[in-house]
N, C-alpha and C positions, 0 to 999 in steps of 0.2 A: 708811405701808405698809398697804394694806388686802390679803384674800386673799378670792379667789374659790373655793367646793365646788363640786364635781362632781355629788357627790351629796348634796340634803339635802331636808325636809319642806317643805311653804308652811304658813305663818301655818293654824292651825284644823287640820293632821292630814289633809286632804283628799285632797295629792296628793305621792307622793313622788317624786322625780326621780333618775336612777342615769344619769348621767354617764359613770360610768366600767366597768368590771368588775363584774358581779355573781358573785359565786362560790358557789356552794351548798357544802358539806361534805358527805361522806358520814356520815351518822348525819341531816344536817339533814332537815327536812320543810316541803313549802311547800301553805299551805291555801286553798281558795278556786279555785284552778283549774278549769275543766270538765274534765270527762273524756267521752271519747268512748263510746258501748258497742261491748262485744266485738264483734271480727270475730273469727267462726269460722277455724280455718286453711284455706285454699283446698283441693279436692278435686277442683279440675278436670281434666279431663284434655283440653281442648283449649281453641284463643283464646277461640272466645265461653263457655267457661263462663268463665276466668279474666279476660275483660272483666267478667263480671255481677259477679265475686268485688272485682274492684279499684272496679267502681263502687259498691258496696253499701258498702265501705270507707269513699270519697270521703262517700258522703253522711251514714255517720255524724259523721264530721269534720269537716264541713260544721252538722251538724245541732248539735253541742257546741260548736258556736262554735271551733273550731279552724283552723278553712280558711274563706276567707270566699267567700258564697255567690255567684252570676252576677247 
C-alpha cells in the first residue's frame, strides 16, 4: 500500500507544494509577501479623474509584483 501527499517539501527545503487547501487562521501571519503602496482613497468627481485613480492603483499592483505586468 503506498500513499500519495497533496501537500508536502522536496528533498533540500526549496519548494513547498500545497495540493490541497491552504487555510490561514485568524490570529496567523504570512511573511514575505509584497505589498503594494497605498492608494489614497479616490476623490474624483468624474470618469477621467476616476480612470487616473484606478490606473494609479493598477500600476502600484503591477509595480509589487501583484498583477503581472503587459
Amino acid at each position: 500500500m503506498s500513499y500519495n501527499t497533496k501537500n508536502y517539501t522536496e528533498q533540500g527545503g526549496d519548494k513547498t507544494v500545497i495540493g490541497g487547501t491552504l487555510e490561514i487562521k485568524q490570529g496567523a501571519s504570512v511573511t514575505g509577501f509584497p505589498a503594494a503602496a497605498n492608494q489614497a482613497d479616490s476623490t474624483a468627481t468624474d470618469t477621467v479623474g476616476l480612470v487616473t485613480d484606478f490606473n494609479a492603483l493598477l500600476a502600484k499592483l503591477k509595480a509589487a509584483g501583484l498583477m503581472a505586468d503587459e
